[in-house]
Structure formats: C-alpha cells, structure tokens
C-alpha positions as CSV (number, residue, x, y, z in Angstrom):
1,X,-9.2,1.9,-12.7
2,X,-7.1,2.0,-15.6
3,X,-6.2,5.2,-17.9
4,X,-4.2,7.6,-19.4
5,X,-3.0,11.0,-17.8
6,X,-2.4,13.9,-20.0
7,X,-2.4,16.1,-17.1
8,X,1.8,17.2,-16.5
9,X,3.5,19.6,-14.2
10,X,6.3,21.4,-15.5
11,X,8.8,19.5,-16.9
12,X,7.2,16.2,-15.4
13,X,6.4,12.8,-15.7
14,X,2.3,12.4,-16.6
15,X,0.2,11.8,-13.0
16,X,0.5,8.4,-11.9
17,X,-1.6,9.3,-8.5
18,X,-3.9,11.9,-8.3
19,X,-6.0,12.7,-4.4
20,X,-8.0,15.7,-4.0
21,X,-9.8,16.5,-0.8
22,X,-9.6,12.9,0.0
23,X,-11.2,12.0,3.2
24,X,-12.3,8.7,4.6
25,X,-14.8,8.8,8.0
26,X,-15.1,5.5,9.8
27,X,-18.3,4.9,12.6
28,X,-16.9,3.4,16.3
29,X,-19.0,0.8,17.3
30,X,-22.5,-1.0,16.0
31,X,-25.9,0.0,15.8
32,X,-27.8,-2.7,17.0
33,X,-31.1,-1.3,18.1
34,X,-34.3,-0.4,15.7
35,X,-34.3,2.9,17.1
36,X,-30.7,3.5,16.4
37,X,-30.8,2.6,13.0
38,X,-34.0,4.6,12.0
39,X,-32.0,7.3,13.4
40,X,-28.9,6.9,11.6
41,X,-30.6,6.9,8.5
42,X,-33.0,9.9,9.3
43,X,-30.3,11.6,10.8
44,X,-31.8,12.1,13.5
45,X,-29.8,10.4,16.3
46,X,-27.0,13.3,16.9
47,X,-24.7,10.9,18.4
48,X,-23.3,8.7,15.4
49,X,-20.7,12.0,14.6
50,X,-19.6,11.4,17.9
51,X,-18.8,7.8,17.6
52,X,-17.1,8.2,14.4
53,X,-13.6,9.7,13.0
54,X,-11.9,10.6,9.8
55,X,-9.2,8.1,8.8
56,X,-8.4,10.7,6.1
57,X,-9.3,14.9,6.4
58,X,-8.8,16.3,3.0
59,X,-5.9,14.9,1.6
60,X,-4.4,16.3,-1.4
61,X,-1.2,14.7,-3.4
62,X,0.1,14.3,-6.9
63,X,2.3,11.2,-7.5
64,X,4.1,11.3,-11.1
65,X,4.8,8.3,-13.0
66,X,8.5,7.0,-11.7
67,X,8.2,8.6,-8.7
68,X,9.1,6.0,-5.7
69,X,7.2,8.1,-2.7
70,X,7.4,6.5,0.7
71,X,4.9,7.4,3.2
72,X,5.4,8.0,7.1
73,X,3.5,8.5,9.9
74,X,2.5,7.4,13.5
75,X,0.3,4.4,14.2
76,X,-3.2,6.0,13.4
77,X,-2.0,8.5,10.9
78,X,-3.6,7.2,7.9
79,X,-0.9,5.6,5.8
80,X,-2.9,1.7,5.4
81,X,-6.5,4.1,4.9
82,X,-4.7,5.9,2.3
83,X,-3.4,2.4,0.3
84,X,-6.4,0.9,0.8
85,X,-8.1,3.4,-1.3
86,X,-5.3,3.3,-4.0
87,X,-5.9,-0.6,-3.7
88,X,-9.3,-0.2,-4.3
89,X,-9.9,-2.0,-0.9
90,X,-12.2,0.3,0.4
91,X,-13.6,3.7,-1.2
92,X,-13.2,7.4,0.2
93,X,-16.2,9.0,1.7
94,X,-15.3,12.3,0.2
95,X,-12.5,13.6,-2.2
96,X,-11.4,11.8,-5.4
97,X,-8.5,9.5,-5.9
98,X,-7.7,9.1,-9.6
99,X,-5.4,6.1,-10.7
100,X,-3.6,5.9,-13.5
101,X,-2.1,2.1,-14.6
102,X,-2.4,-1.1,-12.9
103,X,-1.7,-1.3,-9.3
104,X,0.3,-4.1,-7.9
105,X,-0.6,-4.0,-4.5
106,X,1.4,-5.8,-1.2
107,X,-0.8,-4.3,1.4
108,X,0.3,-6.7,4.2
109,X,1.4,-10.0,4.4
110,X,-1.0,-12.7,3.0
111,X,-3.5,-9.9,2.0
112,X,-5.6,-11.4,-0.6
113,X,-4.2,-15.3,0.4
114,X,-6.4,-18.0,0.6
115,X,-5.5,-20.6,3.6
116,X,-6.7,-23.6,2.8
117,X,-4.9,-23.2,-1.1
118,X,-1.2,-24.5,-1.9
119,X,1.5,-21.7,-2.3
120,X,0.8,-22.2,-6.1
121,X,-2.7,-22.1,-6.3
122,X,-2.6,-18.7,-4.5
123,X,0.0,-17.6,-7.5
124,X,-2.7,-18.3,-9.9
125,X,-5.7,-16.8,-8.2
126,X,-3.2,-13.5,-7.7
127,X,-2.7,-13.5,-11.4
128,X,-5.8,-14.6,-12.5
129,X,-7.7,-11.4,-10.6
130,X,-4.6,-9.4,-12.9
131,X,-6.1,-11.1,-15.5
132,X,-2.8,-12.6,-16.6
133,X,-3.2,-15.3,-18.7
134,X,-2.6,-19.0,-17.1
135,X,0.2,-19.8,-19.4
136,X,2.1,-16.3,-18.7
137,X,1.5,-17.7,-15.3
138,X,2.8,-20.9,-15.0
139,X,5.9,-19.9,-17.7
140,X,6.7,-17.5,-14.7
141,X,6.3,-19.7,-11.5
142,X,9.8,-21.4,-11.7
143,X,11.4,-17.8,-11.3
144,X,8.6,-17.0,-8.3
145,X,9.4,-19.9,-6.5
146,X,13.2,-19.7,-6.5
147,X,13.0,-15.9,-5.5
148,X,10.6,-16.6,-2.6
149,X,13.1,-19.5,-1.7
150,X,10.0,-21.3,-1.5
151,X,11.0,-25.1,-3.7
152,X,10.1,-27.5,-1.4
153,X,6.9,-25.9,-0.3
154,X,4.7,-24.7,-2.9
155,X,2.3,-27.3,-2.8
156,X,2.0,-27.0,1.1
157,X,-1.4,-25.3,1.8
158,X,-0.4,-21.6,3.0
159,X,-1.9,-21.7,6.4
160,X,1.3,-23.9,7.3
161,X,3.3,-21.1,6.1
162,X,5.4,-19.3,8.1
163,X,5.2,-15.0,8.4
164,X,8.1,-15.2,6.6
165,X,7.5,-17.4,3.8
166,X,4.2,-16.0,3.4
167,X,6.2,-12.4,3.5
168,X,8.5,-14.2,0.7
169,X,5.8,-15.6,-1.1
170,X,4.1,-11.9,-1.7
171,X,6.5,-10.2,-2.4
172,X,7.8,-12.5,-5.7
173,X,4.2,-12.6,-7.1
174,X,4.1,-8.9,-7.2
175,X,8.2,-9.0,-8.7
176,X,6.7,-11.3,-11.5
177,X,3.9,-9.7,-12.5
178,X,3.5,-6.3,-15.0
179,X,2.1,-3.5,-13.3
180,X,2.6,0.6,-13.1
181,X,2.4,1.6,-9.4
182,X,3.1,-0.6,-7.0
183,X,2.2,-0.5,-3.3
184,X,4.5,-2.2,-0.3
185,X,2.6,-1.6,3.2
186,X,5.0,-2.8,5.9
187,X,5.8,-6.2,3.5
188,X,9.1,-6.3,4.4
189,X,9.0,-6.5,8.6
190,X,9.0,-10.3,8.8
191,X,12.2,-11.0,6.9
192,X,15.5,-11.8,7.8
193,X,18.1,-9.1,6.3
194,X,19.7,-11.1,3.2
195,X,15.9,-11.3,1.8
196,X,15.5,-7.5,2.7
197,X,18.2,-6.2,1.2
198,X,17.5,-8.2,-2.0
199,X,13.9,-6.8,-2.0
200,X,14.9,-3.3,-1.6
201,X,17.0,-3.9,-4.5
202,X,14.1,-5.2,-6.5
203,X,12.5,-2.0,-5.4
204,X,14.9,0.4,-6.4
205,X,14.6,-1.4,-9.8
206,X,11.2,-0.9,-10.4
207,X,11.9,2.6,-9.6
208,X,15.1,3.0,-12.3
209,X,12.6,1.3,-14.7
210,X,10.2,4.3,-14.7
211,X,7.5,2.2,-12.7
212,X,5.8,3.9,-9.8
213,X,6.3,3.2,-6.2
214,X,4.4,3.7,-3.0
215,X,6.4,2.4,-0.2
216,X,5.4,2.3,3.8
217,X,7.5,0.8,6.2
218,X,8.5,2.4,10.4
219,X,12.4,1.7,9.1
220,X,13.0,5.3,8.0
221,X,16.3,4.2,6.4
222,X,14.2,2.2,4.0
223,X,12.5,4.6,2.7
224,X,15.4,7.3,2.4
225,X,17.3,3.8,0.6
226,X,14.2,3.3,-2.2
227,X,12.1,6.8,-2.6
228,X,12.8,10.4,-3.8
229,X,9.8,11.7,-2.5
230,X,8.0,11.2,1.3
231,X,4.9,11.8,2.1
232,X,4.3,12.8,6.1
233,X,0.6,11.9,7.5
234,X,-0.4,13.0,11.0
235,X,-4.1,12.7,12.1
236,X,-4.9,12.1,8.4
237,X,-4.0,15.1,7.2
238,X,-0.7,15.9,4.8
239,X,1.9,17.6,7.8
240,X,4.6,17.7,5.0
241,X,5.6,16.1,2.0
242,X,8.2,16.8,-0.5
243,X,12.4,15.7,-1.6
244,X,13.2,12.5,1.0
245,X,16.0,14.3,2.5
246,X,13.8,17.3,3.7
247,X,10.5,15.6,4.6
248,X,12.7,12.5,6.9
249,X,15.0,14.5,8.7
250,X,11.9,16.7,10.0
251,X,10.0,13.8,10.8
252,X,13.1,11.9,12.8
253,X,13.5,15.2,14.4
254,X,10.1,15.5,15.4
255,X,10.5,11.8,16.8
256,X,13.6,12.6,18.7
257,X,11.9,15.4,20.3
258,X,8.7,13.1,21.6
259,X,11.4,10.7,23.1
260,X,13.0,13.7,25.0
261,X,9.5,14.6,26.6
C-alpha cells in the first residue's frame, strides 16, 4: 500500500508506519472433522479459543520517516508476526497497520526465492514484483553481483546456494533497489563478519539518507550500531519502546536477570 502521510508529530518527520490496536490470533492445530468445522463456523464448538493465541495483542506504534527502529524480543514475542504484516505477508485479524512508501522487505533468508531459478533470474522476478523496469534491472545487476560477491555463480540455480550466498544474494537486491522503509528480519545471522560489517554500513546509510528502517536481529549491539529507536515486544504486546539507549539497556538487563535465576 502506497501513500502520502500528512499526519506529523511535533516537530517530526511525516508517519512512515502507522499500528493501532494491531492484533494477529493464530488457531493450533486442524479441523478435520465435519462436525468440527460446522462448529467453527457456527461458533458453536467452544473449544477453537482454546487452541488458538494472539501473535499480536493490541499493538500500537508510530514509526516516522528516517527513523531506523530496531525491534527486540524473545523467541515467540511477535517481532516476524509484526514484519509480516508490514510485508503484507499475512494480514492482522484486528487493528490497522497503515504504510506509507514502498517497502523493501528481507524477511529471512531466500524469502520470496525461487529454487529451481539462477541467482539472476531470482534478481529479476524480485524486481519485476517492485515493478522495476527490466532494463533499470539488468543496468543494475553488475553492481548486485559484485556486492553479493556472487561472479562466478549467478547463473547457478539457487537451491545450490549456500545460507550465506543466499544471505549475500538478498541483501544486494534490496541495496539496489528504490524503496522508503525497509525491513531486515534476522538477514544478517549467516554471514561471516567482513560482509556484516559492510551491511550494517549499508544500513546506516539508508538511515543518513532519510529512508526508513525496521531492523530485527538477537545481536543487541546491532541494533544499538544502526537504529535510534527500539521497539521491545513480549507476549505480543509493546513492554517498552522508545530512544535505543533507554529501551536496550532495560531489555539486556532484564536478560541478565533471567540468566541469574
């Protein structure tokens, strides 16, 4: 969904991100029998609440235009539900999520990849479903392939690819193409630390560009390293979020203290 905000806090950017009341309930299990599903969809059967949960419980969050916000959380807190949604992967099942730009999204690695296609064919199907022109394409795929270090194997079928390359790979598509908010989910746990750091310095780029960044990852110093803001998810519900500084050191403290039980 693409449009313009001319909603601004004080002294702000326009809204990039916009969730109110989001929430997102997923049902445990299948429904295999007749019976069941008649009663599922006469609400009848009182036990599909009880073999269901909600992913997300009413989140609310403003991101502004050239913010960089990282998200943390425990396994299970909500942080993939939550980019999912801004993806436009999967829709909430209450709330509203309002988007403003393109997203570029790098949800995990090979999200959106297509096996049996070469390195780049994939590049063109990514920027085809952008709607980027073919020749905008193909004028950027020399750059792509020498960021991704990927030369000699572009036109190797991706389901030879290693984690790595196929980390690589991702993350110079999204480098090449234009978007406003871009999403990194955990993108950057596969590679060695020469490509990391150059990544996080591709990050903080988009960021001193004015583009907006949503960044997850469990390495806490790379998210104090490339956002200003953190967002802090915990049973998918908002525990904190607010300046980097503030919102990490209470989380990491938190942490500690779990270790010590």
């Amino acid at each position: 969904m693409e449009r313009s905000s001319s909603r601004n806090g004080p002294d702000r950017a326009p809204i990039a991100i916009s969730a109110q009341g989001l929430r997102k309930r997923y049902r445990l299990g299948e429904l295999h029998s007749l019976r069941q599903t008649i009663g599922r969809l006469t609400r009848r059967d009182h036990m599909v609440e009880s073999r269901s949960f909600e992913a997300l419980a009413g989140v609310n969050l403003d991101v502004y235009r050239g913010d960089a916000l990282g998200i943390v959380g425990s396994n299970g807190s909500g942080k993939s539900t939550m980019l999912q949604i801004l993806a436009g992967t999967t829709l909430p099942t209450g709330g509203l999520m309002e988007i403003h730009g393109r997203v570029i999204p790098l949800l995990a690695v090979a999200t959106g990849f297509h096996g049996e296609l070469t390195g780049r064919e994939n590049v063109r199907l990514f920027a085809a479903s952008l709607r980027v022109p073919l020749e905008a394409t193909e004028a950027r795929m020399d750059a792509l392939t020498a960021f991704a270090e990927l030369e000699n194997h572009m036109d190797t079928p991706i389901k030879r690819y290693s984690s790595g390359m196929l980390a690589r790979l991702s993350f110079a598509i999204a480098m090449q193409f234009p978007g406003d908010i871009y999403v990194f989910d955990e993108v950057l746990a596969v590679v060695d630390g020469e490509f990391e750091a150059r990544c996080l310095a591709e990050i903080r780029r988009l960021y001193s560009e004015g583009r907006t960044v949503v960044f997850v990852s469990h390495k806490l110093d790379q998210v104090a390293e490339v956002c200003n803001r953190v967002l802090w998810l915990e049973h998918g519900k908002v525990r904190q979020a607010g300046p980097s500084n503030d919102v990490l050191a209470a989380y990491a403290q938190e942490q500690a203290d779990h270790l010590m039980q």
